[in-house]
C-alpha positions as CSV (number, residue, x, y, z in Angstrom):
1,X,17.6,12.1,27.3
2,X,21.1,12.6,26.0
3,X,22.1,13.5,23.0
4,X,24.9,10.4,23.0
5,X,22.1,8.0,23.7
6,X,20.8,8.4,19.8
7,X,24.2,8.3,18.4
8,X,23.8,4.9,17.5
9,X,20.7,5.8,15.4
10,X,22.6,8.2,13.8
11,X,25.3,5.5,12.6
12,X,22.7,3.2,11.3
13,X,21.0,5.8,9.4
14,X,24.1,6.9,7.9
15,X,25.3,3.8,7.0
16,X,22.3,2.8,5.6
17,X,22.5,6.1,3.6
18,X,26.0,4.9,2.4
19,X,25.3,1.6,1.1
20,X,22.6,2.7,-0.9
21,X,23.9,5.2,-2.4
22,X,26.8,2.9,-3.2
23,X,24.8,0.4,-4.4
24,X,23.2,2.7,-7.1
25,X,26.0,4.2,-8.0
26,X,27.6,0.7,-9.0
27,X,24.1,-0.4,-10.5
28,X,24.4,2.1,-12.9
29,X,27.8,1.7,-13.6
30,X,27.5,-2.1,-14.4
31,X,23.7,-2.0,-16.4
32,X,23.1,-2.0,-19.9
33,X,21.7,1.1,-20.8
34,X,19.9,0.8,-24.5
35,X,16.5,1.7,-24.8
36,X,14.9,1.4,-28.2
37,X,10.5,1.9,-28.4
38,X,9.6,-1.8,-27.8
39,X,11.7,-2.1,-24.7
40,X,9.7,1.1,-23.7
41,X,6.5,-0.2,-24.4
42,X,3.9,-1.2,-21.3
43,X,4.4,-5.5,-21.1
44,X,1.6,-7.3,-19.9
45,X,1.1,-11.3,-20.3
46,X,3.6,-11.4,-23.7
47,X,0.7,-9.7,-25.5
48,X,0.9,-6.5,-27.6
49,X,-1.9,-3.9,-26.1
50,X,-4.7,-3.6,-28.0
51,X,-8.1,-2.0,-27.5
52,X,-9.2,0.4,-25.0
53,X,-5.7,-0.6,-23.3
54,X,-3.8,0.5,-26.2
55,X,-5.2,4.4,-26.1
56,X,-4.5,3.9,-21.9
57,X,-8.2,4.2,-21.0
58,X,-9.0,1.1,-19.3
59,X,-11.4,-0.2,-16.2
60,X,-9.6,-0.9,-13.0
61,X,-12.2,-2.8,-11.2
62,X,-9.9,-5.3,-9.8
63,X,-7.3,-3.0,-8.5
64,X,-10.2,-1.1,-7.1
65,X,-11.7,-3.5,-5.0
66,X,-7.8,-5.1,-4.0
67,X,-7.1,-1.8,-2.6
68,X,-10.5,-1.9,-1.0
69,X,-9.7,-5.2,0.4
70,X,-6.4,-4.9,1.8
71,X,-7.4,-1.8,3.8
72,X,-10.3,-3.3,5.3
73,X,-8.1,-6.4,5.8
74,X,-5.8,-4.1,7.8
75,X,-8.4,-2.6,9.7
76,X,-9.9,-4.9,10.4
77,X,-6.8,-6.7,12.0
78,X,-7.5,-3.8,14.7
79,X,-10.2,-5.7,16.5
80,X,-7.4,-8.8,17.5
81,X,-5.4,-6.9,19.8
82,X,-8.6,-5.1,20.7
83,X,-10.7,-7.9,21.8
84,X,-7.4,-9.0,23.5
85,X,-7.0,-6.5,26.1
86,X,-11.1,-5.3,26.5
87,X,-11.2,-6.3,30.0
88,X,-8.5,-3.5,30.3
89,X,-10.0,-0.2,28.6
90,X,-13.3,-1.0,29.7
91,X,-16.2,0.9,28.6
92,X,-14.4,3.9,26.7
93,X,-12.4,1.5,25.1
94,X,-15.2,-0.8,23.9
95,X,-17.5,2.5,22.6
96,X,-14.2,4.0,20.6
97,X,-13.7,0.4,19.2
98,X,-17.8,0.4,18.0
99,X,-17.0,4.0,16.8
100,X,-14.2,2.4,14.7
101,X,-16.5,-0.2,13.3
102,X,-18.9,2.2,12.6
103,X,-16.5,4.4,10.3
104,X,-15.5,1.2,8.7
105,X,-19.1,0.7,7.6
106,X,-19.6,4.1,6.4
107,X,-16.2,3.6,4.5
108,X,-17.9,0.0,2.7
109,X,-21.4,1.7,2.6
110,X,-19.6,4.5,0.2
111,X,-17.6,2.0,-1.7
112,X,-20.6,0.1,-2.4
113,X,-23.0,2.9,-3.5
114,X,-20.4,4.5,-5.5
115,X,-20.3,0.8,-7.5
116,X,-16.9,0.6,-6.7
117,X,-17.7,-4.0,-5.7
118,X,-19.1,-4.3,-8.9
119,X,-17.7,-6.0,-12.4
120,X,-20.0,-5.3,-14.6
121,X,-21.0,-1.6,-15.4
């Protein structure tokens, strides 16, 4: 392939380049910039921390197990275009597709012995 054939890309990226750097340049130019210590202070629901959230040492059980959940979401999406074209990969692709599987279960089988599904500890 030519060089010239990319030269497009290179224009795009550039520009893109440009306009974001111009756009923060003028962001910063036009914001108010005041920071006093309760406008740096962690926000959460209108309420003050208090607690264990206070010191910063706090459970993340939820955000565990979303993470969990959107990655297995994603991977699982996997088996769609899979089971879409199995007549065409045959046999090798339908043993690397229970090999898959099989990693995902290892992956769930860790999650849930290291007690990363449950709430209550």
């Amino acid at each position: 392939m030519a060089a010239m054939e990319f030269l497009p890309v290179l224009f795009m990226i550039v520009g893109v380049v440009l306009v974001m750097g111009a756009t923060l340049f003028v962001s910063s130019l036009l914001r108010p910039s005041n920071p006093y210590p309760e406008k740096n202070m962690p926000y959460e629901c209108g309420m003050d921390a208090a607690g264990e959230a206070a010191a910063g040492r706090f459970r993340v059980p939820f955000f565990i197990l979303a993470i969990l959940l959107v990655v297995f979401d994603v991977e699982t999406m996997f088996l769609f275009p899979w089971a879409v074209v199995l007549k065409d990969i045959r046999l090798v692709g339908f043993v690397e597709m229970f090999v898959f599987i099989l990693l995902l279960l290892v992956g769930f089988a860790y999650a849930w012995l290291k007690g990363a599904l449950e709430w209550e500890a």
